[in-house]
N, C-alpha and C positions, 0 to 999 in steps of 0.2 A: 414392413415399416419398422423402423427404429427408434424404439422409444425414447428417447434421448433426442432426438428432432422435435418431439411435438413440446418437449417441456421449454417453458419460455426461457428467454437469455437471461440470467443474472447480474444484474449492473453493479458495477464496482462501488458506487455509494452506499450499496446496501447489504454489502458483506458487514458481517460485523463476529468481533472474536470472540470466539467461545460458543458458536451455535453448533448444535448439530449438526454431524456435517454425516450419516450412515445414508441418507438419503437419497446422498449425491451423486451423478454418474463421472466415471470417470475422467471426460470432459469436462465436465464443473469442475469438477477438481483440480483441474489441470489452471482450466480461468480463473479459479481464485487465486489458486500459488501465481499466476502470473499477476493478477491485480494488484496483492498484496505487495509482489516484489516492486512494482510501481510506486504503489504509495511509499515503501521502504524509501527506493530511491530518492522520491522526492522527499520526504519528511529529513532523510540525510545531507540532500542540496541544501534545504533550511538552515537546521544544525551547523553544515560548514559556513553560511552567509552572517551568521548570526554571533558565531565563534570571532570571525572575523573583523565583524564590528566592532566586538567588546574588545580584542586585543587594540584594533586602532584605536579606541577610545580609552583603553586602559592605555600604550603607547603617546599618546599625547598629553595624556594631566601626568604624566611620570615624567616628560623632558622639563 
């Protein structure tokens, strides 16, 4: 049996940065980098929707 099977899945809401991470198996580790790259992703869809706005609203009190 594989130790790593019996330990429960880690949900992406509850990574959080800077914890210790020695404990973790290979697979955790794998799902957090993947998680994280999610949250990146979306935190950077934000960022661009958001960039956007402000140009069109700076764009319109400037004509």
């Amino acid at each position: 049996m594989d130790w790593d099977e019996v330990r429960p899945k880690q949900q992406a809401a509850a990574l959080a940065i800077g914890t210790d991470l020695s404990g973790l198996s290979i697979a955790e580790l794998e799902h957090r980098i993947e998680a994280l790259q999610a949250e990146i992703a979306r935190v950077t869809g934000e960022l661009e929707r958001k960039r956007a706005h402000e140009a069109a609203a700076s764009a319109l009190f400037k004509s």
